[in-house]
Wavefront OBJ file of the C-alpha trace (Angstrom):
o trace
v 20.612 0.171 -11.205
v 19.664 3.262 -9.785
v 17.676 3.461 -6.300
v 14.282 4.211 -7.616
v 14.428 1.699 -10.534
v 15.185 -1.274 -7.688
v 12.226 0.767 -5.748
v 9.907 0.537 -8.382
v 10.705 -2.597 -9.236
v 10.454 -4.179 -5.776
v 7.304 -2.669 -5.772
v 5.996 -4.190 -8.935
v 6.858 -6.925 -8.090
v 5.473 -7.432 -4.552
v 2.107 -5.915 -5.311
v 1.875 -8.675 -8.106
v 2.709 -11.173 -6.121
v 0.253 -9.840 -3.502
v -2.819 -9.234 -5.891
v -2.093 -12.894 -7.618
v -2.262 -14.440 -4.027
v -5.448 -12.648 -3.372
v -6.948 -13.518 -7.034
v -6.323 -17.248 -6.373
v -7.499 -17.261 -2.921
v -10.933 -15.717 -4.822
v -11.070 -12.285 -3.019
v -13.769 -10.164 -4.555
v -13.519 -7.406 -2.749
v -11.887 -4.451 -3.386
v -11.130 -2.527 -0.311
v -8.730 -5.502 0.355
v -6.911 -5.013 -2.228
v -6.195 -1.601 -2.025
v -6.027 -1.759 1.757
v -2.858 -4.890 0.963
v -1.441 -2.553 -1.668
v -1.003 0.254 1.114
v 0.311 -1.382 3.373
v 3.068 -3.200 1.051
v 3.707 0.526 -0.676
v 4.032 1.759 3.095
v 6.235 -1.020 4.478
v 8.434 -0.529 0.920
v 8.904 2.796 0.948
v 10.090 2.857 4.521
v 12.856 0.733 3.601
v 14.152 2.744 0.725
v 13.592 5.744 2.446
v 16.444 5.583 4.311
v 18.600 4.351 1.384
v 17.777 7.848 0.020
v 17.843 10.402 2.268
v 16.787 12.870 -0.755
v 13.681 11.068 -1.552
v 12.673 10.920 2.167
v 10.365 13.997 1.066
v 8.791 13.158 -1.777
v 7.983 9.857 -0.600
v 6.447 10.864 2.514
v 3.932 12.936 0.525
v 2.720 10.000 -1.008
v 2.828 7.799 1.797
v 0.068 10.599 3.469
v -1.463 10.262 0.737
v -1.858 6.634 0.713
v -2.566 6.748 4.662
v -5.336 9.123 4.238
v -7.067 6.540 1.732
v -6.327 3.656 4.447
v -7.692 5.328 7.165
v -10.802 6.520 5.050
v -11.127 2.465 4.407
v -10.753 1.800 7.923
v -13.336 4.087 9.174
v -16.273 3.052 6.757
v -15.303 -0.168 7.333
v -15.875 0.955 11.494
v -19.257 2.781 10.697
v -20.643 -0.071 8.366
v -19.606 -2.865 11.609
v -21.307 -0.876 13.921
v -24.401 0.081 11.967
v -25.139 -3.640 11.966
v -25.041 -4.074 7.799
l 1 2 3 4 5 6 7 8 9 10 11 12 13 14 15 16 17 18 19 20 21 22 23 24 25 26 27 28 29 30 31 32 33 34 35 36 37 38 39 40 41 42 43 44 45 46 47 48 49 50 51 52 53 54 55 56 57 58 59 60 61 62 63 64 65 66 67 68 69 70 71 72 73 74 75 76 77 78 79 80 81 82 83 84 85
């Protein structure tokens, strides 16, 4: 099995895990979700990254990506605490 197939495949099956966990615990919110997923897909990808020293580039683009959307979370997340809501 190739590199990215065991990639993809840990990743399936992680975030699965990961969103079933959070279904049955009877999260309804969906900025935890996503905010879990990015941090699995993060922590993931910097493990195979260095498996693969080709896909180091493509990976990091969507790992900025993926950051940029965290930190977006993070900061409404910061306004809405300190607004009082």
């Amino acid at each position: 099995m190739r590199i990215y197939n065991k990639y993809l495949l840990t990743l399936a099956l992680v975030m699965g895990a990961a969103n079933s966990l959070l279904a049955f615990l009877g999260n309804n919110d969906l900025t935890n979700y996503f905010v879990v997923n990015i941090i699995i897909c993060l922590g993931i990808t910097l493990l195979f990254v260095h498996l693969n020293p080709r896909a180091r580039t493509a990976l990091n683009g969507i790992n900025a990506v993926l950051f940029g959307g965290f930190a977006v979370i993070i900061a409404l997340k910061i306004v809405e605490f300190l607004s009082g809501k």
